[in-house]
Structures are given as C-alpha cells and as structure tokens.
C-alpha positions in Angstrom: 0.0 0.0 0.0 1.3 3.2 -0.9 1.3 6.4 1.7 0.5 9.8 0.0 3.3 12.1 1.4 1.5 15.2 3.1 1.6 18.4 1.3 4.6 20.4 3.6 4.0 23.2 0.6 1.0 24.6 1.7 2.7 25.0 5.3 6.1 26.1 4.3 5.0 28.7 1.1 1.8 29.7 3.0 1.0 33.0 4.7 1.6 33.2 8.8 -2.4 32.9 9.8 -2.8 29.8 7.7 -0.1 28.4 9.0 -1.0 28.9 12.4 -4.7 27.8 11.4 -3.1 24.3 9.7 -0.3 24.0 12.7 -4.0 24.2 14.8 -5.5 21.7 12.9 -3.1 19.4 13.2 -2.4 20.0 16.5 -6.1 19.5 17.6 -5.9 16.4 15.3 -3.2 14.4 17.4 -4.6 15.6 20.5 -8.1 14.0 19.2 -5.8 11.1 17.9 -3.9 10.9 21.4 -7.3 10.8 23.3 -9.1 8.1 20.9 -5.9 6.1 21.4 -5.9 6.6 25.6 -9.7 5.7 25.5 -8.9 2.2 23.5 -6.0 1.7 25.8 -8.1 2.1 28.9 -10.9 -0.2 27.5 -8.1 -2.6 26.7 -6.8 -2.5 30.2 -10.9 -2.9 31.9 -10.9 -6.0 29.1 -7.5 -7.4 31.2 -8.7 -6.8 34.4 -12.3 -8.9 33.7 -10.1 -11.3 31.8 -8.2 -11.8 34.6 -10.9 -12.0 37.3 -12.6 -14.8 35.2 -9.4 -16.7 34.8 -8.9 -16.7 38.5 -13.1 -17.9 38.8 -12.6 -20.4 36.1 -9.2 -21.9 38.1 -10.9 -21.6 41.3 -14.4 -23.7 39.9 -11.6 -26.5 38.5 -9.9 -26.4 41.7 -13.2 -27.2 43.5 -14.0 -29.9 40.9 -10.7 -31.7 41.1 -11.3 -31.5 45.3 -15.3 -32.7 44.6 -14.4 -35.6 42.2 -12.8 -37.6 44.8 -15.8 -37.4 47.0 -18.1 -37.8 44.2 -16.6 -41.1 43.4 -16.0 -42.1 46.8 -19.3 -41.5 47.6 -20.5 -43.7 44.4 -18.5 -46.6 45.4 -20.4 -46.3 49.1 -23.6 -46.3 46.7 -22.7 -49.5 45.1 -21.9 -51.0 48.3 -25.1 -50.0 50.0 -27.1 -51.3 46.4 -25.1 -55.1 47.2 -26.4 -55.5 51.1 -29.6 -54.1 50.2 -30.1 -57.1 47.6 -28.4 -59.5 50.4 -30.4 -58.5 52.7 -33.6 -59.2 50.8 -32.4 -62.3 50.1 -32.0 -63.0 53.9 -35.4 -61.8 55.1 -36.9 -64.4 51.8 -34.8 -66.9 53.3 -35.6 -66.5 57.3 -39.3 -66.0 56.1 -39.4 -69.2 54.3 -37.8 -71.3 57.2 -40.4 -70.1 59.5 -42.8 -71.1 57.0 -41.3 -74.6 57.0 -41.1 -74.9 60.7 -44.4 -73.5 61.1 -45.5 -76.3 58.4 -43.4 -79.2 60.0 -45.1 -78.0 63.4 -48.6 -78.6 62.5 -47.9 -81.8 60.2 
C-alpha cells in the first residue's frame, strides 16, 4: 500500500495565519488522535482486568471440581456397596421367612 506524502507546501510557502490555522488543525488532530488512542488503551486494560478476574473464577471452579471428584466417586463406590447388602439382605429376610414357614408347616404336620 502506498502512503500519499503530506503536502509540507502549503505549510512552508503559505501566509503566517494559515499556518497557524493548519499547525491548529493538526495540533487539535493528534490531541483527538492521542485521546481516541488513551480511550482504546483504557478499555483494553478494563478488558485485562475482567479477563483476569474470570481466569482466576474459572481456576478456582476446576480447583473445587478436582477436590469434589474424589468425593463424588468415593461416595458412588459407598452407593454401590449399599445397592449389594440391600439385595443380600432381601435375600435374607426371603430366606428367614421361608424357614419359619417350614417350621411352622413341619409344626402342625
């Protein structure tokens, strides 16, 4: 891309009041220019600082999981060993039940 090269004749061969009204101008342009550029770096720098804060959220909440999975599976292993006695013990009160019945039958035959 090719830069135009700004016209220094106008400023150099001009009179003294348009220089002073272009030397204006451009002075009010770079403090526009030096303004828009402060505004984008402070929005930049709020961005970084919400970035940040969310990082730190997002490592705590993995922390927490990593500390919870542990218990989550511990707790499912206690599950599955709760889940086996309950079927023994069903299978104990059908077998208790149906020697009393037996003894109650061999009683009265």
């Amino acid at each position: 891309m090719k830069r135009d090269k700004p016209n220094t004749n106008k400023i150099v061969n001009g009179d003294s009041s348009s220089k002073k009204k272009d030397s204006r101008t451009i002075t009010r342009n770079l403090k526009d220019s030096r303004l828009i550029l402060l505004e984008g770096v402070q929005k930049s720098m709020a961005i970084l600082k919400e970035l940040e804060d969310s990082t730190q959220i997002v490592n705590e909440t993995i922390k927490d999981s990593r500390s919870l999975r542990g218990s989550i599976n511990e707790g499912k292993g206690l599950l599955s060993t709760i889940s086996s006695r309950v079927v023994m013990d069903q299978l104990r009160l059908f077998l208790a039940f149906t020697f009393f019945l037996l003894v109650v039958l061999y009683v009265i035959f």
